[in-house]
C-alpha atoms as one frame of an Amber mdcrd trajectory, in Angstrom:
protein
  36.095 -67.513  30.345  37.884 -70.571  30.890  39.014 -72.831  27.645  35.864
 -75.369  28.405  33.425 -72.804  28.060  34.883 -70.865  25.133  35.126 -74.173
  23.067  31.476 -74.647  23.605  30.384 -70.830  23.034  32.445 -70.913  19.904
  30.683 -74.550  18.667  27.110 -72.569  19.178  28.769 -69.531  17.528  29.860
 -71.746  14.657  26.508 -73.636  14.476  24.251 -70.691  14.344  26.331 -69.386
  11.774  25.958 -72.296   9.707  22.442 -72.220   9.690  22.575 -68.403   8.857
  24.833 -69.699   5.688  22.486 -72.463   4.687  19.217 -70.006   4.594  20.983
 -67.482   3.117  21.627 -70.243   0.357  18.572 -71.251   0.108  17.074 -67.821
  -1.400  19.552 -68.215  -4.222  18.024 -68.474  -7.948  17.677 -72.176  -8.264
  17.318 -71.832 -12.084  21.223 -70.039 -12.006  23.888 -72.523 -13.179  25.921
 -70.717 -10.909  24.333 -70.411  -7.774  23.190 -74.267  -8.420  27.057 -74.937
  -8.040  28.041 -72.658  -5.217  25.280 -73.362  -3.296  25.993 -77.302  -3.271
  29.680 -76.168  -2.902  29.279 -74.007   0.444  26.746 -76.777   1.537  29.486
 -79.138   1.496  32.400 -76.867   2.866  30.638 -74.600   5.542  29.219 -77.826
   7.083  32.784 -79.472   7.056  33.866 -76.537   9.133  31.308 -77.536  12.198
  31.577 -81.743  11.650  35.594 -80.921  11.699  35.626 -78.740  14.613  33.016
 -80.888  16.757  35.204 -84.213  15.356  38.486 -82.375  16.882  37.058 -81.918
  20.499  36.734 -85.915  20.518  39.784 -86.150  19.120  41.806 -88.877  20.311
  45.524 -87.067  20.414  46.897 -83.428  20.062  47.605 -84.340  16.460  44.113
 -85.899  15.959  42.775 -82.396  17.485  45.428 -80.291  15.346  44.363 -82.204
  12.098  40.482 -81.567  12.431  41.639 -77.852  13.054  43.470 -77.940  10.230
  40.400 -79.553   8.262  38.191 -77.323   9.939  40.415 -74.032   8.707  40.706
 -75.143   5.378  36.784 -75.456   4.586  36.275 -72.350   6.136  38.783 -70.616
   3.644  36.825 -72.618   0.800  33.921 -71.315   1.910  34.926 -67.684   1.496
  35.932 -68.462  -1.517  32.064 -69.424  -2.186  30.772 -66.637  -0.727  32.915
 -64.075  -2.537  32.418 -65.488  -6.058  28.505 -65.345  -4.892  29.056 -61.804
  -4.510  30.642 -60.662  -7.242  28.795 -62.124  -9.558  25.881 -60.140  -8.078
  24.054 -63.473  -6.754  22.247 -62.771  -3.707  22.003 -60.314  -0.764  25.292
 -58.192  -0.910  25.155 -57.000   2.698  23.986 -60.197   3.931  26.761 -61.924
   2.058  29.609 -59.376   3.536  28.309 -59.788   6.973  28.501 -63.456   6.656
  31.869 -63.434   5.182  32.807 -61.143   8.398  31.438 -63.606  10.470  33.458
 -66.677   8.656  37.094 -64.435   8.788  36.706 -64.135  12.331  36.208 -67.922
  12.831  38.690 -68.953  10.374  40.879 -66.124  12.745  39.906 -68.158  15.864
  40.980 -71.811  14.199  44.093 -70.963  12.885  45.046 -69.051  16.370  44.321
 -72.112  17.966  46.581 -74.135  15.285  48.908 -71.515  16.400  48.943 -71.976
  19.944  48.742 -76.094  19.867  52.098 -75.440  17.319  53.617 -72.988  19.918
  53.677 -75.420  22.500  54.585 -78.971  21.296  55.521 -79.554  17.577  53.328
 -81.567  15.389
């Protein structure tokens, strides 16, 4: 797979999962002070992930690109954060919440490899 057509694979890979996030949140308790929170919370920083990483394939320089990775990284790691405090507080679908957070570690794996590699060859 060449690096045109794993960039677009991974933006359908990262859209589906978004939408898997955002109906998983919306079978939450909406009468639950906390799941009222998280829910708007992971809304916000699960959707920042996809707007940053489609934002950072326009990007207009390798810094540009590096910074909306860098965005991109850091809302997925706040949306872990989310998801785990969902699911330890026993709000939800504990399987489907662990699968999903599976699914978010291996794309916050595959964004900060590729910080890793644009930093390997040309400092930022």
């Amino acid at each position: 797979m060449d690096n045109k057509e794993f960039k677009e694979q991974f933006k359908k890979r990262l859209y589906a999962f978004i939408i898997d996030l955002v109906k998983m949140v919306e079978r939450l308790p909406k009468n639950d002070e906390l799941c009222k929170v998280a829910s708007n919370q992971i809304i916000r920083s699960v959707t920042s992930i996809g707007a940053n990483y489609v934002e950072a394939q326009a990007a207009s320089s390798r810094k540009d690109f590096a910074n909306f990775l860098h965005h991109s990284l850091k809302s997925a790691n706040e949306s872990k954060f989310w998801l785990a405090l969902l699911r330890d507080a026993n709000k939800g679908d504990k399987d489907k919440i662990n699968i999903l957070l599976k699914e978010l570690t291996e794309i916050s794996n595959i964004l900060a490899s590729s910080l890793l590699t644009l930093k390997g060859k040309r400092k930022l």
